[in-house]
Backbone as a ProteinNet text record, in pm:
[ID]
protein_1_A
[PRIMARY]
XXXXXXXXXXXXXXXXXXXXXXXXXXXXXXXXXXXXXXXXXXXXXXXXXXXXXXXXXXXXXXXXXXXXXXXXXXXXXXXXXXXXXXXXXXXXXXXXXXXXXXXXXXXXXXXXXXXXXXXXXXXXXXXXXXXXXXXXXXXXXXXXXXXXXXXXXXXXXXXXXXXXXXXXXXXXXXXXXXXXXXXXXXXXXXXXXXXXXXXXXXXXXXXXXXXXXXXXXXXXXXXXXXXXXX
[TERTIARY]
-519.3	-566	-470.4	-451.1	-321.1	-447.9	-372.8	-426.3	-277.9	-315.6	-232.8	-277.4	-116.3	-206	-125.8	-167.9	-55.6	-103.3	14	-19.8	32.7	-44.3	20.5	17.6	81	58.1	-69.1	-127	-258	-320.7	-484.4	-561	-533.3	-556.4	-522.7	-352.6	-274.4	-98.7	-123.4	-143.9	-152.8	-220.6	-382.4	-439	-474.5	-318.8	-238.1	-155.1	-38.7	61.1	59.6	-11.4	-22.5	-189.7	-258	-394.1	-409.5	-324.3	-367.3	-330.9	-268.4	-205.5	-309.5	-377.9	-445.2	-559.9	-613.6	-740.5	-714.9	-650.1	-612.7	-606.1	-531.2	-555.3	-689.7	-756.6	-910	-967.4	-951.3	-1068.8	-1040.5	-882.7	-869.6	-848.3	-958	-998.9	-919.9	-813.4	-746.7	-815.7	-742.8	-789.5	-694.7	-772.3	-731.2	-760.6	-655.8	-658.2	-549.9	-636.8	-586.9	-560.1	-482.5	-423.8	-343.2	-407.4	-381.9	-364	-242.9	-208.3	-298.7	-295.2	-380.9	-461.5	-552	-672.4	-596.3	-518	-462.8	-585.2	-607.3	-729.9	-669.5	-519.4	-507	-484.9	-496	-480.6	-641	-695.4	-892.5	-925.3	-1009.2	-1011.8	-1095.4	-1067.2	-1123.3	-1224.9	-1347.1	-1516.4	-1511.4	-1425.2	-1413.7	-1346.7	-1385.2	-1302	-1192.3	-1090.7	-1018.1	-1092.6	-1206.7	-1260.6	-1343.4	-1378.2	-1538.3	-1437.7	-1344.5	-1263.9	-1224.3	-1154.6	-1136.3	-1224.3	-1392.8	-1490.7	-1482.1	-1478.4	-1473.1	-1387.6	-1264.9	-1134.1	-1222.9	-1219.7	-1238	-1404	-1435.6	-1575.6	-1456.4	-1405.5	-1377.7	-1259.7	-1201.5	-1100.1	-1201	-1328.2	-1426.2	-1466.4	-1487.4	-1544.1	-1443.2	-1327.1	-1248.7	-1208.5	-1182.3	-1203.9	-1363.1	-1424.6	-1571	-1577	-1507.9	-1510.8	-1390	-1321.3	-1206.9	-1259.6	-1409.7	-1455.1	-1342.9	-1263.6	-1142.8	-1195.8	-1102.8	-1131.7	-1043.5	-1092.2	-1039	-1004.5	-877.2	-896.7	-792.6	-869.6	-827.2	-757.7	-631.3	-588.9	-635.8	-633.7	-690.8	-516.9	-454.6	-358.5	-362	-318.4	-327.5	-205.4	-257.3	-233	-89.6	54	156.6	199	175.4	232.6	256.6	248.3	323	447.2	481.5	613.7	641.9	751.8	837.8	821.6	724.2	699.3	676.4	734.9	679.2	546.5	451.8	310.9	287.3	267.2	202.4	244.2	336	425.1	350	361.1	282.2	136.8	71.3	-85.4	-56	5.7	25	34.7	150.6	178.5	96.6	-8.7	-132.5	-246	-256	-337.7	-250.6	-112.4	-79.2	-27.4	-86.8	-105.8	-307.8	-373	-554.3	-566.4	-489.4	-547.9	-468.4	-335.2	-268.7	-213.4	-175.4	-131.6	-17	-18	106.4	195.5	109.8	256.8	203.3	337.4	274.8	366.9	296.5	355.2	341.1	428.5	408.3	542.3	572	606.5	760.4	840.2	987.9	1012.6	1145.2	1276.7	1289.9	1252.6	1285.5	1182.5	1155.6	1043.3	1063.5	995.3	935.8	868.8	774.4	647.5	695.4	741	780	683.9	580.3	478.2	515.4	542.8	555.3	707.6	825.2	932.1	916.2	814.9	769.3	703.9	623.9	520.7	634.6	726.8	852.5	891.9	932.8	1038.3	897.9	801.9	681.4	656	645.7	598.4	714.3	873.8	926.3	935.2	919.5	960.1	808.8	686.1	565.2	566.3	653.4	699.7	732.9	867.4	906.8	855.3	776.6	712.7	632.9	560.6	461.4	486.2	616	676.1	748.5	774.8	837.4	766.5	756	604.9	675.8	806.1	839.5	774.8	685.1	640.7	478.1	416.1	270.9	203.8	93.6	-1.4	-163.3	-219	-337.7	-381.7	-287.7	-335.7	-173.5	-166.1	-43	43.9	166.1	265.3	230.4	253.2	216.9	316.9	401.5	536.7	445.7	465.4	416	521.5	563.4	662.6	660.7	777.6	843.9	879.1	858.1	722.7	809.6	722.4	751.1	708	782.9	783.6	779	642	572.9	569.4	583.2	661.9	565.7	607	544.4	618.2	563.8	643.4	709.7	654.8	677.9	796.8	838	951.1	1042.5	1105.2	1173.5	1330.9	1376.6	1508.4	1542	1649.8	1768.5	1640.2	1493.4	1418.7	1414.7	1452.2	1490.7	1408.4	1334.5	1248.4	1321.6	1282.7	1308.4	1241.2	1111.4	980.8	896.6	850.6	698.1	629.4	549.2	409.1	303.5	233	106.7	3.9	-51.1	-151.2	-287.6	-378.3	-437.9	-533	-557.1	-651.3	-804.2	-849.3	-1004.7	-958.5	-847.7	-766.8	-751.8	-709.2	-668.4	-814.6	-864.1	-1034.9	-1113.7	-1091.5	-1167.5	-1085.4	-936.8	-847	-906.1	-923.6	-968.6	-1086.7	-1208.6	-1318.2	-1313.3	-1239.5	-1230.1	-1116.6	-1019.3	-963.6	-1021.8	-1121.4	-1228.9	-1362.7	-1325.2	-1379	-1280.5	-1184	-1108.4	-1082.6	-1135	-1150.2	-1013.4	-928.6	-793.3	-720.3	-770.4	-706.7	-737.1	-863	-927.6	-956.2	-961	-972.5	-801.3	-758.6	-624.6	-554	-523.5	-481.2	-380.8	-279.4	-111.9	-96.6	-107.3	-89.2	-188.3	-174.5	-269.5	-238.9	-266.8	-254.8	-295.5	-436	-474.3	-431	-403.8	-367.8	-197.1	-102.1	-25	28.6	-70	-49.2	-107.3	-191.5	-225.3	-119.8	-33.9	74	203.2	182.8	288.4	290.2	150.7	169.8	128.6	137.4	158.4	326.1	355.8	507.8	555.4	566.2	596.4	584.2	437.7	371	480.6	547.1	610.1	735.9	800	894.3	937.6	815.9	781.5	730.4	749	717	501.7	410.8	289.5	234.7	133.1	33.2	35.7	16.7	69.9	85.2	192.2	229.8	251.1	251.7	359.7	459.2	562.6	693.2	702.1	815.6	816	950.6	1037	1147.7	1137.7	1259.3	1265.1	1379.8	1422.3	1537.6	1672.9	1775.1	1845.3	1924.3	1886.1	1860.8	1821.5	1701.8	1624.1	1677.1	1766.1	1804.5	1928.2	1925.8	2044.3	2024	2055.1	2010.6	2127.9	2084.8	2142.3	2163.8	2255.2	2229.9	2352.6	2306.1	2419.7	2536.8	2507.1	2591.3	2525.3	2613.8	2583.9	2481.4
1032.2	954.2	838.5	774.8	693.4	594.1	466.2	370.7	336.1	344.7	355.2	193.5	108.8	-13.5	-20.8	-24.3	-42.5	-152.1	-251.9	-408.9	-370.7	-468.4	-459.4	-600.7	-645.6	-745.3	-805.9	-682.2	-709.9	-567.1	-607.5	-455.2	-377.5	-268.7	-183.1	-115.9	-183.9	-154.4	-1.5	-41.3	66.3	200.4	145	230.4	378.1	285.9	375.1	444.5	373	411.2	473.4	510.5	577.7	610.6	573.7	635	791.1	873.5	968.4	1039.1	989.5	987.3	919.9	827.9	762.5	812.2	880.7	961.9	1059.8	1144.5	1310.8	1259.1	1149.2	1114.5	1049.3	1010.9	941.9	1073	1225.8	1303.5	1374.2	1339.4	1421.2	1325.3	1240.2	1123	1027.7	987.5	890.1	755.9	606.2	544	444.8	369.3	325.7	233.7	117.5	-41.6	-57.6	-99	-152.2	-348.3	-369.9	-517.5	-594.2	-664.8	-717.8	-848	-925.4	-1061.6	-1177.6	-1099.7	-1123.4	-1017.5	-1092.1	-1044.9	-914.4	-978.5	-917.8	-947.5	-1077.6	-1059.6	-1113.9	-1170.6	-1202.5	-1096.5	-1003.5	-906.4	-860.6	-962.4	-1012.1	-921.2	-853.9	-813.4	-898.3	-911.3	-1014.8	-1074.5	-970.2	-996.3	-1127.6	-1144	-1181.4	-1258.6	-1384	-1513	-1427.3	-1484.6	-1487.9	-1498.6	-1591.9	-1605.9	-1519.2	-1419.1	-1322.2	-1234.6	-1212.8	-1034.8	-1016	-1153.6	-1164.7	-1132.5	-1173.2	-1130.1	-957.9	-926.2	-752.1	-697.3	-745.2	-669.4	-690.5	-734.4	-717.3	-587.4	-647.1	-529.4	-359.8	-401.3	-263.5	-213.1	-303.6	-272.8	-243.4	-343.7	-252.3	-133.6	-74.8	0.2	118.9	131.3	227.6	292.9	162.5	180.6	227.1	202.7	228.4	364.4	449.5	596.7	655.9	583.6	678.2	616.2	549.6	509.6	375.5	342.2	219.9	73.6	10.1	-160.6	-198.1	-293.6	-358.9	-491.5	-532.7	-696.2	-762.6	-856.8	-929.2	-1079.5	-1159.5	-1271.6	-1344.9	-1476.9	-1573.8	-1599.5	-1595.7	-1646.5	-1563.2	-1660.8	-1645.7	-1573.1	-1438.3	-1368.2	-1409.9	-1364	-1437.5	-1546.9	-1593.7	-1690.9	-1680.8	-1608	-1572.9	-1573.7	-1653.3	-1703.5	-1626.8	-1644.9	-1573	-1676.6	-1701.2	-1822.3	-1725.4	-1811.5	-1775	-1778.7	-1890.1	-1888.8	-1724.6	-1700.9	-1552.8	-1458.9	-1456.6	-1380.6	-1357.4	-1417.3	-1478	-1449.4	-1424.8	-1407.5	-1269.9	-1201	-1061.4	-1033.8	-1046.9	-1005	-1033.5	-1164.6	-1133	-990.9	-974.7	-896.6	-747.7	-747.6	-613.8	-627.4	-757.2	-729.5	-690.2	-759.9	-745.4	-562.4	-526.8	-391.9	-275.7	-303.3	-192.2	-114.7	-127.5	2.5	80.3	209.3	333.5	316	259.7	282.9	180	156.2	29.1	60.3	77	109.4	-42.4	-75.5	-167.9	-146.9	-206.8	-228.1	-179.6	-126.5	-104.8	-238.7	-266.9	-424.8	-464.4	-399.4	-375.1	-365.2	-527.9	-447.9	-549.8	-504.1	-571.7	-711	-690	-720	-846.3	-1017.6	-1088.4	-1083.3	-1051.8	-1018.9	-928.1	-817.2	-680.4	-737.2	-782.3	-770.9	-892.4	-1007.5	-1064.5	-1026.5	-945.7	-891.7	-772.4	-731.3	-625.7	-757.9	-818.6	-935.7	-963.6	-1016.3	-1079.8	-984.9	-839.5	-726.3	-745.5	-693.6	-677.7	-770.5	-940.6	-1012.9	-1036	-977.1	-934.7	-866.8	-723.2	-624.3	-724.7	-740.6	-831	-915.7	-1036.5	-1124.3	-1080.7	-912.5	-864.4	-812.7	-797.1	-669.6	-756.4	-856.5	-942.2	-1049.5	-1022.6	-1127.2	-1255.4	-1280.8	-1429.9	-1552.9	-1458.7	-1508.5	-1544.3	-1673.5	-1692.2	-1700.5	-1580.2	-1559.7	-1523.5	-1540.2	-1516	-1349	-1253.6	-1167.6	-1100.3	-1012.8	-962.9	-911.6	-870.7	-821.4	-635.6	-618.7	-499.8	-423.5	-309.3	-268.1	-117.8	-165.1	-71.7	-4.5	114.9	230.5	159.5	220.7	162.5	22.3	-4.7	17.9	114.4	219.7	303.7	257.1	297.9	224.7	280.4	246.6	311.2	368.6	458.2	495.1	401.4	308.9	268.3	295.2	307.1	291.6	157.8	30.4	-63.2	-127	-20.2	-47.4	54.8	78	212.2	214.7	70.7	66	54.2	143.6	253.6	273.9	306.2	358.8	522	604.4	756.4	802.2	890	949.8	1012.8	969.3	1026.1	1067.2	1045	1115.8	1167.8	1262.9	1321.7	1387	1296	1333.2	1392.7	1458.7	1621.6	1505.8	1564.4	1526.5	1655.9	1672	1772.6	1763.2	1862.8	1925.2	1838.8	1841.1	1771	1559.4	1553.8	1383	1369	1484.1	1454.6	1415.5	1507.4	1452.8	1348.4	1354.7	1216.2	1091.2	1044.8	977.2	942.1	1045.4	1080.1	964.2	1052.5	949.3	790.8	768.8	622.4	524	578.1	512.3	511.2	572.1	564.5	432.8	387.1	231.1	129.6	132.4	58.8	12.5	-94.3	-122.2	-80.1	-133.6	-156.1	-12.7	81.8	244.4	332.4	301.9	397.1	341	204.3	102.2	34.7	42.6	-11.6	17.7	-58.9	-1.5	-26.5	-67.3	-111.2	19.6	106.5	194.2	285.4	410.4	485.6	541.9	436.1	456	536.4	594.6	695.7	833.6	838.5	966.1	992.3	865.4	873.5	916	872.8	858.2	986.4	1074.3	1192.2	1321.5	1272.9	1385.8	1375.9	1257.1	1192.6	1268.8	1321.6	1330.4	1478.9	1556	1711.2	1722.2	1600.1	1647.9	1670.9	1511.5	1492	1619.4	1723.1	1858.2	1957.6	1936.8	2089.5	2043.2	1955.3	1912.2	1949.4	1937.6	1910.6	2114.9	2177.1	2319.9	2283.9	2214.2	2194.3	2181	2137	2108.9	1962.8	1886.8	1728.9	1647.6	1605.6	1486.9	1394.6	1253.4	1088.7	1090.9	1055.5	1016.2	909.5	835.9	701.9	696.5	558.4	562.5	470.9	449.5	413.3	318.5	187.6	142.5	239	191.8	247.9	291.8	207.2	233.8	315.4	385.3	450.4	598.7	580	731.6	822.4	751.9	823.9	933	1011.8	1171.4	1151.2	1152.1	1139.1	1279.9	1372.6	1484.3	1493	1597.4	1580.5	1697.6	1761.1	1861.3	1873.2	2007	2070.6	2213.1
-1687.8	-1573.4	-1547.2	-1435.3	-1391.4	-1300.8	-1331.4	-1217.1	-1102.4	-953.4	-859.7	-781.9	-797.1	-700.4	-591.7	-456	-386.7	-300.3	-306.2	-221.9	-91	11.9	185	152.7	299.4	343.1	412.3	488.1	518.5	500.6	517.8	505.4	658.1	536.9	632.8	635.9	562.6	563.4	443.3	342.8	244.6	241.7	342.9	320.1	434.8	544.5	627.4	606.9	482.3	491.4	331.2	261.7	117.5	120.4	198.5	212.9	129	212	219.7	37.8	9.1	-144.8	-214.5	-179.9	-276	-286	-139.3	-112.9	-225.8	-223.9	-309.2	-434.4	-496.9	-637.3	-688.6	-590.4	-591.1	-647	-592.4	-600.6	-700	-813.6	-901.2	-1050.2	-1025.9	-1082.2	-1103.9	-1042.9	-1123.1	-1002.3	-1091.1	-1005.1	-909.2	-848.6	-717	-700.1	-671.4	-632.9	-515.3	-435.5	-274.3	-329.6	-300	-240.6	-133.9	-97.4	34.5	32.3	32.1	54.9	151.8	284.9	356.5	463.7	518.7	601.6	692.5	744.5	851.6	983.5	990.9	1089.1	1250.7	1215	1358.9	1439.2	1394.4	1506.2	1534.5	1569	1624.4	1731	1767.2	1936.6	1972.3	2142.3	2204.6	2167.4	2126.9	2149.6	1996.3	1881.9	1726.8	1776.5	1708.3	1640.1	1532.8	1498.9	1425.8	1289.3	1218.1	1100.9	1112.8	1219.1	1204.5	1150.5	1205.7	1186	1088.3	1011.9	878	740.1	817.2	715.7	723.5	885.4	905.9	838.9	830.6	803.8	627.9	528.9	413.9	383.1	462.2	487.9	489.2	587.7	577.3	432.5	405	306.6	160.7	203.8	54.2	122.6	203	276.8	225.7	216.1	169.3	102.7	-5.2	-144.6	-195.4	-161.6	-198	-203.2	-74.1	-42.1	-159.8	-200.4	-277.8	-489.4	-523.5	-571.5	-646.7	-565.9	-615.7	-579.7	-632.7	-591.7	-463.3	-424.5	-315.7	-333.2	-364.9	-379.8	-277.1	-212.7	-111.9	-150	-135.4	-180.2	7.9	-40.5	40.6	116.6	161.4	217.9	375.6	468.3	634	707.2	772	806.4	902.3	870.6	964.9	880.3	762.8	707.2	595.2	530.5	388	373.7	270.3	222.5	94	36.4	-36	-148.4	-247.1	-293.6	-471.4	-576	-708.9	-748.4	-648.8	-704.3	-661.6	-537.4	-493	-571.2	-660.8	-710.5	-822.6	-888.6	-1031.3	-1006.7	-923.7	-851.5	-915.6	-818.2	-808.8	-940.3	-1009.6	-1150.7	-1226.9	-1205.7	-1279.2	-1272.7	-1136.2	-1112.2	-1185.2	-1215.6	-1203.7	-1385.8	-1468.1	-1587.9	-1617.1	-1516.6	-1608.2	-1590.6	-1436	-1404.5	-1478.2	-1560.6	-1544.3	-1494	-1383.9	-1298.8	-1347	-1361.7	-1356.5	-1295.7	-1145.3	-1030	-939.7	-911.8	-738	-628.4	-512.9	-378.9	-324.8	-213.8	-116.3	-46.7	34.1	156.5	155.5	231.5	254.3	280.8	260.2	260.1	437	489.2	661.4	738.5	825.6	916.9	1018.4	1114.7	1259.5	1180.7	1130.3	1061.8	941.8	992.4	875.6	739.7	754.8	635	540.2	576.4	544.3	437.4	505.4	465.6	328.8	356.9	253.2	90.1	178.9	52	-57.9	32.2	-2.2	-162.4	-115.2	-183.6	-318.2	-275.4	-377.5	-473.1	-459.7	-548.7	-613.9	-561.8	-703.9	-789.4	-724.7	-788.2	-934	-874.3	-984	-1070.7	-1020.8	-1100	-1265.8	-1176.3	-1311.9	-1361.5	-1327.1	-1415.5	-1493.9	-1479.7	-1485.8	-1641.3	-1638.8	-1787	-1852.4	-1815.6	-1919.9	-2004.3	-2171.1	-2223.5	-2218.4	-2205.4	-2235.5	-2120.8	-2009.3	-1907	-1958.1	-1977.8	-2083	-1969.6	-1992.1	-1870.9	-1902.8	-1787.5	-1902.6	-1985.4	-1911.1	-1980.8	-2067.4	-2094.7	-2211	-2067.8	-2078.6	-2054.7	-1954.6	-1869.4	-1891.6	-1734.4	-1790.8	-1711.2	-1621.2	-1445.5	-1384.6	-1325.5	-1300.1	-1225.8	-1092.9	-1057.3	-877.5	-871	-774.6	-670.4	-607	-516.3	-434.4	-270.2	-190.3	-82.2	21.1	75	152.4	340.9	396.1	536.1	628.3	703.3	804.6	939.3	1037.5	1183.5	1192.1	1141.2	1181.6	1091.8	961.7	875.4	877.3	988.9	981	940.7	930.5	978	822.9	817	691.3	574.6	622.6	567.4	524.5	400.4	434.2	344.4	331.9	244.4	139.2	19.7	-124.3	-163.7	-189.5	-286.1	-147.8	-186.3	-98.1	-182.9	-188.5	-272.6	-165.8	-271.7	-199.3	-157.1	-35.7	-12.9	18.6	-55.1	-68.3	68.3	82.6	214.6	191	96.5	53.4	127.8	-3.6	32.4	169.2	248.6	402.9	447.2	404.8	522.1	442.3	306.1	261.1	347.2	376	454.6	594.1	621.9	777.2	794	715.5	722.7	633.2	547	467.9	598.1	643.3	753.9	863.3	924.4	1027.5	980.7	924	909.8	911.4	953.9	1010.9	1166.7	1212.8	1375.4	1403.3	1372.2	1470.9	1425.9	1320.4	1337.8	1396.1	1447.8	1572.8	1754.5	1707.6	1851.5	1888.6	1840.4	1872	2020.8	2118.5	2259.6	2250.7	2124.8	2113.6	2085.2	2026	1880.8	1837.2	1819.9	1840.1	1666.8	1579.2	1418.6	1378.5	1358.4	1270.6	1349	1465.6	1523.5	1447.4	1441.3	1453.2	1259.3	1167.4	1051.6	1000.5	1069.7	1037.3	1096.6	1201	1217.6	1180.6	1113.8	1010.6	904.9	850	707.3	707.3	852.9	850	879.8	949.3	954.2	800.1	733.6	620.9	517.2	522.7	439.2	509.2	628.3	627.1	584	578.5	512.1	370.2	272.5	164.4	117.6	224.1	211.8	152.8	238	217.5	336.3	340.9	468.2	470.5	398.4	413.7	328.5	324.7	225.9	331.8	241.3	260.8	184.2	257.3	196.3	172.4	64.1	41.5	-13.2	-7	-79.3	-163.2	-255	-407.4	-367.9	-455.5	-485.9	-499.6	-454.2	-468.4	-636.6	-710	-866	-907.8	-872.2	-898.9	-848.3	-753	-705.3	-778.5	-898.6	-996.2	-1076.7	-1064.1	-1097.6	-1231.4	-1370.6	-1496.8	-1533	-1587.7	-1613.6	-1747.5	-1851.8	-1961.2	-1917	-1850.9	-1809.2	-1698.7	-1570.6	-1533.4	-1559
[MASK]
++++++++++++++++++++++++++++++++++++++++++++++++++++++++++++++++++++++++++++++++++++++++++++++++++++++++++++++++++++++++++++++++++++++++++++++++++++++++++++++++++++++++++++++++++++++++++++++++++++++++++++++++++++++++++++++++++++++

């Protein structure tokens, strides 16, 4: 069994853009932690204050996790303003010594999105605080894989797929319905997200010789194929 954490910048980033991966490993028991820097609530629709949508947006990010039986943990920092700071860093790497995780996804180095390209910079810099004990924290030391880095529309640039992981037929429709509690993936009049993230990840399956995967890329470190011979 593997614990999978993957941080966004706001809800809703991860559980778009590795959803459907996290759905399919949800149902073949492993587990599942969503994190989110922030709310992601300024993107409010009209009828919501900015502080109502913020309570919604976390409603729904438990709302998701709830369906893939995972946690949802939300950090208090304001949506559009996240900085590249060692405290958040050190937050994170706490959270990614109490939980353990196997593996952590978050965000590609490149985006539209100054959040996104933030939260990119904060994970690895957690990664590491996270695996190194000379760092005194409250919990022990503990070294998670990747991060692997997750396909968004809104991070596309010298973004190229390296890994494509399965996304199983059961995961696709558990996805379907756990991202259908999300206002702004089915109501959105910018962006037509969940339409767009579900033919994403049939493109991605014929790619992959399947019915649907997500792709994600790796450090460029990470792409060194070691071999003792031919």
């Amino acid at each position: 069994m593997k614990t999978i954490m993957a941080i966004g910048a706001h809800i809703g980033d991860m559980e778009l853009t590795a959803g459907g991966v996290l759905a399919s490993m949800s149902l073949e028991g492993h587990n599942i932690i969503t994190v989110a820097l922030t709310s992601g609530e300024k993107g409010n629709p009209k009828e919501l204050s900015v502080e109502d949508y913020r309570i919604q947006k976390q409603k729904e990010a438990k709302a998701f996790t709830d369906m893939l039986n995972g946690i949802s943990i939300v950090l208090p920092y304001d949506d559009g303003t996240i900085v590249h700071h060692e405290k958040i860093a050190f937050e994170v790497a706490d959270l990614i010594r109490e939980y353990k995780p196997d593996i952590l996804i978050t965000h590609w180095k490149h985006s539209m999105h100054k959040d996104h390209e933030t939260t990119h910079l904060i994970v690895n810099d957690a990664q590491f605080y996270a695996g190194i004990k000379g760092f005194e924290r409250p919990y022990p030391p503990h070294f998670a894989a990747g991060p692997y880095y997750a396909e968004n529309w809104e991070d596309p640039t010298d973004f190229h797929p390296y890994v494509y992981v399965h996304v199983s037929e059961e995961g696709f429709k558990l996805w379907q319905k756990a991202i259908s509690t999300h206002w702004f993936a089915t109501h959105s009049t910018s962006f037509k997200y969940k339409e767009y993230y579900e033919a994403l990840m049939s493109v991605r399956g014929k790619e992959a010789r399947t019915i649907y995967a997500q792709a994600f890329d790796v450090s460029p470190i990470s792409k060194r194929v070691i071999k003792t011979s031919f």
